[in-house]
N, C-alpha and C positions, 0 to 999 in steps of 0.2 A: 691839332685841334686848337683852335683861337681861342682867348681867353679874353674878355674883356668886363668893365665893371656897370654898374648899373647906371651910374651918370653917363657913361657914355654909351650904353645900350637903350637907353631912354631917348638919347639926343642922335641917334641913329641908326632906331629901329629898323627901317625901311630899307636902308645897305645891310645892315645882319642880317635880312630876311632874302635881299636880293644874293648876297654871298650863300648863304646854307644852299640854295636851289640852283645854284650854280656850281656847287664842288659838294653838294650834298653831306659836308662834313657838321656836324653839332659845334653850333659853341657855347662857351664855358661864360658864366655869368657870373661875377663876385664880388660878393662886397665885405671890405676890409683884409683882403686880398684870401679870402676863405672862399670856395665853391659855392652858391647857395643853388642854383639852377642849369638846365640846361635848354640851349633851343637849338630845338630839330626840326627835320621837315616831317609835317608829316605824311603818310604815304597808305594811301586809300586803298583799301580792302579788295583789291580783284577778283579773289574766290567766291562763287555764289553761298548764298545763307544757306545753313543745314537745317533744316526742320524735322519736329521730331526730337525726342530728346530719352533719358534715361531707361520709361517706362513704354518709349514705343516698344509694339508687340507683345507685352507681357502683361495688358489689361486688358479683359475684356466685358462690354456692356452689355450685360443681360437683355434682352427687347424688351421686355415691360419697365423699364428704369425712368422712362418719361410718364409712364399712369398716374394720375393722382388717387392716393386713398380717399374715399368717398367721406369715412371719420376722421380724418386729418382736416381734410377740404371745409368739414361740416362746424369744425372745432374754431377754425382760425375764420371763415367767412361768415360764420352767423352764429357768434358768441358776443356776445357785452365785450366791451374793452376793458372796464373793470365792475365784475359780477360783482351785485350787491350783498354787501354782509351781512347774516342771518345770525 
């Protein structure tokens, strides 16, 4: 694995980038000769997406779950926004 520092991963982005995709190895990025990063290739998802998650199959919607209650309806479309105080 190459190691190299940020002054010169700065000034030679473009060879680090052509080196990783060529030998597909990561390299090591550091500054004051400490790790701080790594650059990898990276490598795009092949698998199709899974849809569907936790609670597929284990809920189910009633048929009337889209009805509106008529006194809900009645409350929220034809009330004052703020009724006057008595």
């Amino acid at each position: 694995m190459q190691i190299t520092n940020i002054s010169e991963a700065k000034a030679s982005l473009s060879h680090l980038i052509k080196t990783i995709q060529e030998t597909n190895e990561p390299i090591i990025i550091g500054k004051a000769g400490e790790p701080v990063a790594i650059l990898s290739a990276y490598k795009k998802e092949t698998s199709p997406r899974q849809l569907g998650g936790s609670w597929e199959g284990k809920v189910k919607i009633s048929k009337g779950f889209d009805n509106l209650d008529k006194e809900i309806s009645d409350s929220f479309y034809n009330s004052p926004l703020f009724p006057e105080k008595t």
